[in-house]
C-alpha positions as CSV (number, residue, x, y, z in Angstrom):
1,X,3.7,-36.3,-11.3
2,X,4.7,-34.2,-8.0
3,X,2.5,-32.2,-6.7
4,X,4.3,-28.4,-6.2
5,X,2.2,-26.6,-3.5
6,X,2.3,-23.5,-1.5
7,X,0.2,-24.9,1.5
8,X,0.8,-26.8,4.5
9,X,1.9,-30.1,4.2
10,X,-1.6,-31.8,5.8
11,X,-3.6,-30.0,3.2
12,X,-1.6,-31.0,0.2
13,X,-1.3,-35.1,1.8
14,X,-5.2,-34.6,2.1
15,X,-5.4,-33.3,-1.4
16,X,-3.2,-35.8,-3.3
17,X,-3.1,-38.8,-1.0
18,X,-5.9,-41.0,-2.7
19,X,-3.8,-40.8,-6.3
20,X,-0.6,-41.9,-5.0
21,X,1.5,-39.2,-6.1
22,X,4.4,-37.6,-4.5
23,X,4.6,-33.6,-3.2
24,X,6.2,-30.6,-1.9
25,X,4.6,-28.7,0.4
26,X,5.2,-24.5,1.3
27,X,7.0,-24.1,-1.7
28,X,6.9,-20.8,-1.5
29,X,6.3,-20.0,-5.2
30,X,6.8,-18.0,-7.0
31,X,10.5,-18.6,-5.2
32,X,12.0,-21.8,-6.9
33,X,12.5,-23.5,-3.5
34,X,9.6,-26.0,-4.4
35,X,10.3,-27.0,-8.2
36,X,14.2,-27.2,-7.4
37,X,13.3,-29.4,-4.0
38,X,11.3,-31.8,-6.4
39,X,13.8,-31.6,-9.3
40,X,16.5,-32.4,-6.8
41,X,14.5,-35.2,-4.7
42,X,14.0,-37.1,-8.2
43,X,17.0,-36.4,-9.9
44,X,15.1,-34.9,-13.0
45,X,16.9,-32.4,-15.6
46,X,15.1,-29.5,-16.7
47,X,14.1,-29.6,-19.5
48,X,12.1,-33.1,-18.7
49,X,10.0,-30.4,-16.2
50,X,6.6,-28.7,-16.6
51,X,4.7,-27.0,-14.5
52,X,0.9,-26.9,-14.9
53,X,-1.1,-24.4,-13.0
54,X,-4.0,-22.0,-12.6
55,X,-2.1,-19.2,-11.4
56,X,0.3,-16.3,-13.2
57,X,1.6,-14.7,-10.6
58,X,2.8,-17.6,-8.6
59,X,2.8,-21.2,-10.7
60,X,3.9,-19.7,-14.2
61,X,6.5,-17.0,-12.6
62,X,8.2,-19.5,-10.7
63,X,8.5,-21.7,-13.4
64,X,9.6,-19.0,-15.4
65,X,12.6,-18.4,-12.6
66,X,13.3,-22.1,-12.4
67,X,13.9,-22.6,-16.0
68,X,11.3,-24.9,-16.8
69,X,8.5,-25.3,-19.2
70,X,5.1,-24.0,-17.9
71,X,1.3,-24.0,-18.8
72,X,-1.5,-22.2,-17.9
73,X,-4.9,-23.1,-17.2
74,X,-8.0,-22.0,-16.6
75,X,-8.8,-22.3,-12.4
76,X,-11.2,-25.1,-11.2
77,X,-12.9,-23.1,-8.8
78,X,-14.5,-20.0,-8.9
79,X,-13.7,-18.2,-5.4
80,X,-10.3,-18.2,-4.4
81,X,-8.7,-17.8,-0.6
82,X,-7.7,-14.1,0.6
83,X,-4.6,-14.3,-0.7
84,X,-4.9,-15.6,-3.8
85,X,-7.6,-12.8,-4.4
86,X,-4.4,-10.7,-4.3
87,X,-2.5,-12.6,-6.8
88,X,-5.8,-12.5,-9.2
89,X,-5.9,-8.6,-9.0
90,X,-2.2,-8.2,-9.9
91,X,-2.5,-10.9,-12.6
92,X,-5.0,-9.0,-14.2
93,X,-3.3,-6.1,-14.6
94,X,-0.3,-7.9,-16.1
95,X,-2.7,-10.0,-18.0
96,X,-3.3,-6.9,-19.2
97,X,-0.3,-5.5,-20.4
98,X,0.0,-9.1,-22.1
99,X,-2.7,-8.3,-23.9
100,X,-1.8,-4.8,-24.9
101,X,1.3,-6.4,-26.4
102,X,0.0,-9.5,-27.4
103,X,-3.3,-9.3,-28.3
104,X,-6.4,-11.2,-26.8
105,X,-5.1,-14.5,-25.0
106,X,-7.7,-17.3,-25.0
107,X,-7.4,-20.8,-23.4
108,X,-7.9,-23.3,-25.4
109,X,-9.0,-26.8,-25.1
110,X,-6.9,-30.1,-25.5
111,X,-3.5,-29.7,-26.4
């Protein structure tokens, strides 16, 4: 497990410290810098990648750009920072258009 995260490297060490797993910090998603530092640093290929995350418009789209399997889930919390309000707006709308073409997406538990 690595940790791919867009804040600062003191928040994420905080965050992930105590279960002794490795990270990259500003990753900038939904840029690939992050997922290609951590495929690089570990020598991984591709297709033994996956990113998990809460978050369309930034986790699953940069997966997407990295080439790399991806799964959505639902958020932990319930209010999200300033920015990430952003993100939620525009990733209803596509969300949305998903929908439209899709039909009605539903998580699901367990895998």
């Amino acid at each position: 497990v690595v940790v791919v995260s867009n804040n600062k490297h003191s928040r994420v060490n905080r965050a992930v410290s105590r279960f002794g797993v490795d990270f990259v910090s500003r990753a900038m998603k939904p840029f690939t810098r992050g997922i290609n530092k951590a495929i690089k640093r570990y020598g991984f290929d591709r297709d033994e990648v996956i990113m998990v995350g809460d978050q369309l418009m930034t986790d699953i789209r940069a997966a997407h750009r990295a080439d790399i399997q991806s799964v959505l889930v639902r958020p932990l919390v319930k209010s999200d920072a300033w920015n990430t309000r952003i993100n939620r707006w525009r990733e209803r709308r596509v969300w949305a258009k998903l929908e439209e073409k899709y039909g009605k997406i539903q998580y699901q538990k367990g895998i």
